[in-house]
Each structure stands twice: as C-alpha cells, then as structure tokens.
PDB file of N, CA, C and O in Angstrom:
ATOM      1  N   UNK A   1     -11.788  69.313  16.997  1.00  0.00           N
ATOM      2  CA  UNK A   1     -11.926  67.975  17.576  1.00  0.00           C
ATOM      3  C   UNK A   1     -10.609  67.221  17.456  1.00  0.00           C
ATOM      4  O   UNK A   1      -9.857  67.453  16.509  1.00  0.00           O
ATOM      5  N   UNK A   2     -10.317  66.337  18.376  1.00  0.00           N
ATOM      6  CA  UNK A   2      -9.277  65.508  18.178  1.00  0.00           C
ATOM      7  C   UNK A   2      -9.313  64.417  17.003  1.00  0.00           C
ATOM      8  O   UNK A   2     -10.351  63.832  16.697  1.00  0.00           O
ATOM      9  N   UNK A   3      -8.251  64.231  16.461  1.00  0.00           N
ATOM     10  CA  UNK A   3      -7.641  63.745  15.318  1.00  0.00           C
ATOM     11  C   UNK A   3      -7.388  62.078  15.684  1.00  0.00           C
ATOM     12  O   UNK A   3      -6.324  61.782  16.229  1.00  0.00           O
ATOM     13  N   UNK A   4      -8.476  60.907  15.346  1.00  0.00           N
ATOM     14  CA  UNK A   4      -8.102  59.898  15.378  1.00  0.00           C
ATOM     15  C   UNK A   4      -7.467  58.999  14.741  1.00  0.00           C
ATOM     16  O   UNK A   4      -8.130  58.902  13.707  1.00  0.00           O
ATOM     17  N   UNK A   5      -6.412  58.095  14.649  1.00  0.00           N
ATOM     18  CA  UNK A   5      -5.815  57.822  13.877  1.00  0.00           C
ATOM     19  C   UNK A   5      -7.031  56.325  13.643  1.00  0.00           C
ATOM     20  O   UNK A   5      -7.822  55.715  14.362  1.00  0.00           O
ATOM     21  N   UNK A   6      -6.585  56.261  12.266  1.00  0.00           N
ATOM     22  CA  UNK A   6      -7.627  55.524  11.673  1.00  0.00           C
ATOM     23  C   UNK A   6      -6.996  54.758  10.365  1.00  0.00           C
ATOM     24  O   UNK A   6      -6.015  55.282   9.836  1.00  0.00           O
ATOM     25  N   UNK A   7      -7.361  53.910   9.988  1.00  0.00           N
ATOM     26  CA  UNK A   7      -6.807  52.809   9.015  1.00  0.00           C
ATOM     27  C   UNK A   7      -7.270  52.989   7.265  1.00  0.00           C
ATOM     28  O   UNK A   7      -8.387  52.707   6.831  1.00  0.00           O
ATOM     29  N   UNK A   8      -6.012  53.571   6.361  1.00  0.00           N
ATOM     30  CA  UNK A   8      -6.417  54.090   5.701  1.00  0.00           C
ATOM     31  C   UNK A   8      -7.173  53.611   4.677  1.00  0.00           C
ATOM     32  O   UNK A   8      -7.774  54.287   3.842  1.00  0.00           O
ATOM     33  N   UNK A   9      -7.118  52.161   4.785  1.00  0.00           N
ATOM     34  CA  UNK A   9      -8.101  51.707   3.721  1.00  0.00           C
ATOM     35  C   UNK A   9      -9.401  51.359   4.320  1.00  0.00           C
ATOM     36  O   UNK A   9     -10.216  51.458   3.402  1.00  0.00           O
ATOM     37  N   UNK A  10      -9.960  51.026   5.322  1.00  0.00           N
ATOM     38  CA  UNK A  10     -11.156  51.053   5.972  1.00  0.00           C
ATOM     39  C   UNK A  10     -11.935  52.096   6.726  1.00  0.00           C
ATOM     40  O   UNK A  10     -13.128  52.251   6.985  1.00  0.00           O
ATOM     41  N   UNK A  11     -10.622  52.877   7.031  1.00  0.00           N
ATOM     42  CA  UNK A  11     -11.548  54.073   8.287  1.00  0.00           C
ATOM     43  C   UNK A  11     -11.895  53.302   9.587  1.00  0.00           C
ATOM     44  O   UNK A  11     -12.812  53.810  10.233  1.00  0.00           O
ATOM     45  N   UNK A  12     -11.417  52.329  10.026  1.00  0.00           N
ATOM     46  CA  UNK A  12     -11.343  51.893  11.259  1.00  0.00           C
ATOM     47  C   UNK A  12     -10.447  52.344  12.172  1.00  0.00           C
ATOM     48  O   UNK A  12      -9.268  51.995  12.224  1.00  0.00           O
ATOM     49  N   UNK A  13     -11.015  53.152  12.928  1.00  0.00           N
ATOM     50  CA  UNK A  13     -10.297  53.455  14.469  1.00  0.00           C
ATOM     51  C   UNK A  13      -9.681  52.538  15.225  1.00  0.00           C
ATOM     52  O   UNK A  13      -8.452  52.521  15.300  1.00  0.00           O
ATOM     53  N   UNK A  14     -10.515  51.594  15.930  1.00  0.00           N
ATOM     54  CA  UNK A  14     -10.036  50.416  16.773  1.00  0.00           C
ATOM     55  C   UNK A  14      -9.007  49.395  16.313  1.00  0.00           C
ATOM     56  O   UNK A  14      -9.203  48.991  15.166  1.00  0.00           O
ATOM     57  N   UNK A  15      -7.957  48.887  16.943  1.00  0.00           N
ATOM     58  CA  UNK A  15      -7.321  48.031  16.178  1.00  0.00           C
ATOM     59  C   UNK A  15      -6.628  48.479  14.971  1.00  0.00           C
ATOM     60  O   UNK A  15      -6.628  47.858  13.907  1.00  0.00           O
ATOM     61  N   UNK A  16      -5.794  50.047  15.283  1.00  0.00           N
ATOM     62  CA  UNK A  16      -4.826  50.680  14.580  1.00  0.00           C
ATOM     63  C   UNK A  16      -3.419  50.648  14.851  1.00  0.00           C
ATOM     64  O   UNK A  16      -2.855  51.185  15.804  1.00  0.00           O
ATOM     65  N   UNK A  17      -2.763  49.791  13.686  1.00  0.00           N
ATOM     66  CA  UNK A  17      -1.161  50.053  13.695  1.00  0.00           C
ATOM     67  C   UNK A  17      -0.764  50.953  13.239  1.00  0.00           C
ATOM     68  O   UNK A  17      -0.898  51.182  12.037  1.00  0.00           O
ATOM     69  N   UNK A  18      -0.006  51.926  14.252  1.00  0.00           N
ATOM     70  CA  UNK A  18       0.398  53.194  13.625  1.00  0.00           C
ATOM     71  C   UNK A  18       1.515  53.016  12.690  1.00  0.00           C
ATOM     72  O   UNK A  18       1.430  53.680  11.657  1.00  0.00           O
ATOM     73  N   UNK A  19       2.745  52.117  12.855  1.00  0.00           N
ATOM     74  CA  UNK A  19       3.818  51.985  12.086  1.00  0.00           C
ATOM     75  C   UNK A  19       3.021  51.485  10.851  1.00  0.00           C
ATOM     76  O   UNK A  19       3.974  51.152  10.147  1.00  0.00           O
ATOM     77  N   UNK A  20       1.928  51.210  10.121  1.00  0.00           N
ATOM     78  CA  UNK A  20       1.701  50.600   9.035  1.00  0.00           C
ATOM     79  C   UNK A  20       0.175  51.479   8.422  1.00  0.00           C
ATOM     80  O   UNK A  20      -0.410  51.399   7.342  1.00  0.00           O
ATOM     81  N   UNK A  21      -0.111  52.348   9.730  1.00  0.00           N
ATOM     82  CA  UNK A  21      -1.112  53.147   9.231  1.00  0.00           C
ATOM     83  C   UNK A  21      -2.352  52.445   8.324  1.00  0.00           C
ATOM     84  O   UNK A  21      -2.964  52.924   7.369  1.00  0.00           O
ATOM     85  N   UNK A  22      -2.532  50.781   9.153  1.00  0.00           N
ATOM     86  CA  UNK A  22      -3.702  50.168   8.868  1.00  0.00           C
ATOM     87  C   UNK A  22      -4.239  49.545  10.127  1.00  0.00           C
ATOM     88  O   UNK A  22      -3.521  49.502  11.126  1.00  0.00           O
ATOM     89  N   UNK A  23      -5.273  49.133  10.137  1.00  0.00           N
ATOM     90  CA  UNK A  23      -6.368  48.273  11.269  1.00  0.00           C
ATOM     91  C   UNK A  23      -5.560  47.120  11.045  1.00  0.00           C
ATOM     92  O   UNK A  23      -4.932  46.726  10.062  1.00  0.00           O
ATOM     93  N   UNK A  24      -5.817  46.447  12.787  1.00  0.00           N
ATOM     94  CA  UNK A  24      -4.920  44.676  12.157  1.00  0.00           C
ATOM     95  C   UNK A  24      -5.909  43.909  11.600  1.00  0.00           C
ATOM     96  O   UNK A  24      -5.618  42.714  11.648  1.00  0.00           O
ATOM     97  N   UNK A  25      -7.193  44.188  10.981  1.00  0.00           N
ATOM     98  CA  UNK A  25      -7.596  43.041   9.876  1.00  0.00           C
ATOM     99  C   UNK A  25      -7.419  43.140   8.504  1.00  0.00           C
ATOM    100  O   UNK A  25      -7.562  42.174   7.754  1.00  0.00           O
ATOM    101  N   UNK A  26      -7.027  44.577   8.029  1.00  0.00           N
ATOM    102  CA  UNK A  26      -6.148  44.780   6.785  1.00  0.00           C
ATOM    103  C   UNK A  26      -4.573  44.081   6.853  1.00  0.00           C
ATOM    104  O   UNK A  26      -4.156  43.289   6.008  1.00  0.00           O
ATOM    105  N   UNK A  27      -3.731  44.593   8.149  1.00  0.00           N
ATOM    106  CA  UNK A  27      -2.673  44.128   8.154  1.00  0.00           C
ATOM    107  C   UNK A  27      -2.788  42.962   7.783  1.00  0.00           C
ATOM    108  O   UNK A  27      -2.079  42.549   6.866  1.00  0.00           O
ATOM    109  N   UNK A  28      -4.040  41.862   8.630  1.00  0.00           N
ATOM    110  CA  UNK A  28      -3.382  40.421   8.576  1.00  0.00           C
ATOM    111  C   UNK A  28      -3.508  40.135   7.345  1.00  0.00           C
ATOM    112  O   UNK A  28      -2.591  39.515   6.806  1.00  0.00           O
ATOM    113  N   UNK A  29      -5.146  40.664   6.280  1.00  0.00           N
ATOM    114  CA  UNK A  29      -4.929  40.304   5.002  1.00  0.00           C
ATOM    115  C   UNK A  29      -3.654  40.659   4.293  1.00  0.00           C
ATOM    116  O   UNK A  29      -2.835  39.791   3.991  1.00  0.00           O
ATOM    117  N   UNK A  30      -3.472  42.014   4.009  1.00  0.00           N
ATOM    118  CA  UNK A  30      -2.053  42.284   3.211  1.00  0.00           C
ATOM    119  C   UNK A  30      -0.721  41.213   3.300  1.00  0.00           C
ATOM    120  O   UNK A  30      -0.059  40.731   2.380  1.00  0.00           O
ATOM    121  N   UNK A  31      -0.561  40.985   5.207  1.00  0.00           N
ATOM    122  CA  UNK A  31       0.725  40.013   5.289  1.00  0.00           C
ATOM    123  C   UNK A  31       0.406  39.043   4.845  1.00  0.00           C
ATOM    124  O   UNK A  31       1.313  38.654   4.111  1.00  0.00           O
ATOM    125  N   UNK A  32      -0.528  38.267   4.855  1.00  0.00           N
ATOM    126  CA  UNK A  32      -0.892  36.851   4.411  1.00  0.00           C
ATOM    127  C   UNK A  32      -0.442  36.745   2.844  1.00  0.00           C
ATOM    128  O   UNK A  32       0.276  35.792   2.541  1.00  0.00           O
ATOM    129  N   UNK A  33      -0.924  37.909   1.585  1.00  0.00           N
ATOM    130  CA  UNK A  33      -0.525  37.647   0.289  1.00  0.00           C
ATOM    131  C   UNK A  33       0.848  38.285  -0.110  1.00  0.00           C
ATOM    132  O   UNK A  33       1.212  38.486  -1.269  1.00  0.00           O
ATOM    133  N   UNK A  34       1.539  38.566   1.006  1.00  0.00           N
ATOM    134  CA  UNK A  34       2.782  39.044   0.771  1.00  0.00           C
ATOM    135  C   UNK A  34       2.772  40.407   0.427  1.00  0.00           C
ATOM    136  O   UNK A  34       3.734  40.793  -0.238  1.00  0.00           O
ATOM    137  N   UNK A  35       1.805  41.317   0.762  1.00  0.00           N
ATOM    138  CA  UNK A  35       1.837  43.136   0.334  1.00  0.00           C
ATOM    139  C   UNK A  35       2.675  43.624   1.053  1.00  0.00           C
ATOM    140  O   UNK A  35       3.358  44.519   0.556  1.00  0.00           O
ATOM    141  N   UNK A  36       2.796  43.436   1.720  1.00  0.00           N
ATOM    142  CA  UNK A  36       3.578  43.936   2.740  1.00  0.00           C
ATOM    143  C   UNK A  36       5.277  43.678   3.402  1.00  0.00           C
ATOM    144  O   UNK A  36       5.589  42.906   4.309  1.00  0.00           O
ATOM    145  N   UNK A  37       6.314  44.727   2.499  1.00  0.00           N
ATOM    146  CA  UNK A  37       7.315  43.986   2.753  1.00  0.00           C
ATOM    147  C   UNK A  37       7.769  43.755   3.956  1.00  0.00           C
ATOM    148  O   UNK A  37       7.208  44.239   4.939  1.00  0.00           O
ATOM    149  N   UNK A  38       8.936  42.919   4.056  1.00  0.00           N
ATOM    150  CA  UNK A  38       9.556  42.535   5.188  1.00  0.00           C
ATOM    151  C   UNK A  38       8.073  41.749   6.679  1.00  0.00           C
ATOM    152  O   UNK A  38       8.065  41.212   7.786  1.00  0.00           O
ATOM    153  N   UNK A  39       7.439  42.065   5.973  1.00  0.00           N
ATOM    154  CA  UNK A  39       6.421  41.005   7.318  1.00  0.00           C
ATOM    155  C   UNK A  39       6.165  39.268   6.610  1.00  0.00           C
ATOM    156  O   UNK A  39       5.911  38.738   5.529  1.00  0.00           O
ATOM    157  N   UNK A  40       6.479  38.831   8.281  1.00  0.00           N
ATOM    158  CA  UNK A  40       6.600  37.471   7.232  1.00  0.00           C
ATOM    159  C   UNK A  40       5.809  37.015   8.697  1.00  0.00           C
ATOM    160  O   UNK A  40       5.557  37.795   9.615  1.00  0.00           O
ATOM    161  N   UNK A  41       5.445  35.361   8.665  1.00  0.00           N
ATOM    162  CA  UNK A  41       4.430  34.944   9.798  1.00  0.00           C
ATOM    163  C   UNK A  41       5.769  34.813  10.579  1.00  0.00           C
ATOM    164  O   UNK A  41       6.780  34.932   9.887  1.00  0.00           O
ATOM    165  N   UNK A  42       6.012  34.491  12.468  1.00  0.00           N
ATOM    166  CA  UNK A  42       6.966  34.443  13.098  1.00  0.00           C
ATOM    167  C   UNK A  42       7.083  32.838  13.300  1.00  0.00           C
ATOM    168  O   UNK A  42       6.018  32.224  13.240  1.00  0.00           O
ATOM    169  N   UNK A  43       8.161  32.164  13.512  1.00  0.00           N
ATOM    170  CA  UNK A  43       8.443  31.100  13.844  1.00  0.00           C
ATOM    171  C   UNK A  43       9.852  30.811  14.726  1.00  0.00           C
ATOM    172  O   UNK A  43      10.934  31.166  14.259  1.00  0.00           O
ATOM    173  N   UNK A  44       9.780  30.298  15.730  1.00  0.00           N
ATOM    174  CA  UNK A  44      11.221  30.105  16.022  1.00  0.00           C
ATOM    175  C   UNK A  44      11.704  28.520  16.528  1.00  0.00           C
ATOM    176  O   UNK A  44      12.885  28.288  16.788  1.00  0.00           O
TER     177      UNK A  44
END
C-alpha cells in the first residue's frame, strides 16, 4: 500500500508539513511556545 505521510505526534494525514514532519495544528501549538526553532509569528 502506499505510504502516507502523516504527523508524527498525532498520526494525522491531512494538514501535513513535510519540512517539519507535523500536522499544522501541532505546528501552530509547538510555534506558539517557542519549540520550534527559527519559526517565529510573521510581521512586516
């Protein structure tokens, strides 16, 4: 069977960042408390 990429702390398929190899509702938690280096909120 094909190999879905999936978010390694939830197992969520949908809504997968591959460069971070999480779902974006882990991402947004992690960036929010700072886990995550170099992601910061954008502003210009």
């Amino acid at each position: 069977s094909r190999q879905r990429n999936r978010c390694v702390l939830t197992g969520r398929s949908r809504g997968y960042l591959r460069k971070f190899g999480l779902s974006r509702i882990m991402f947004r938690d992690l960036a929010r408390v700072g886990e995550l280096l170099g992601v910061t909120k954008s502003s210009w």
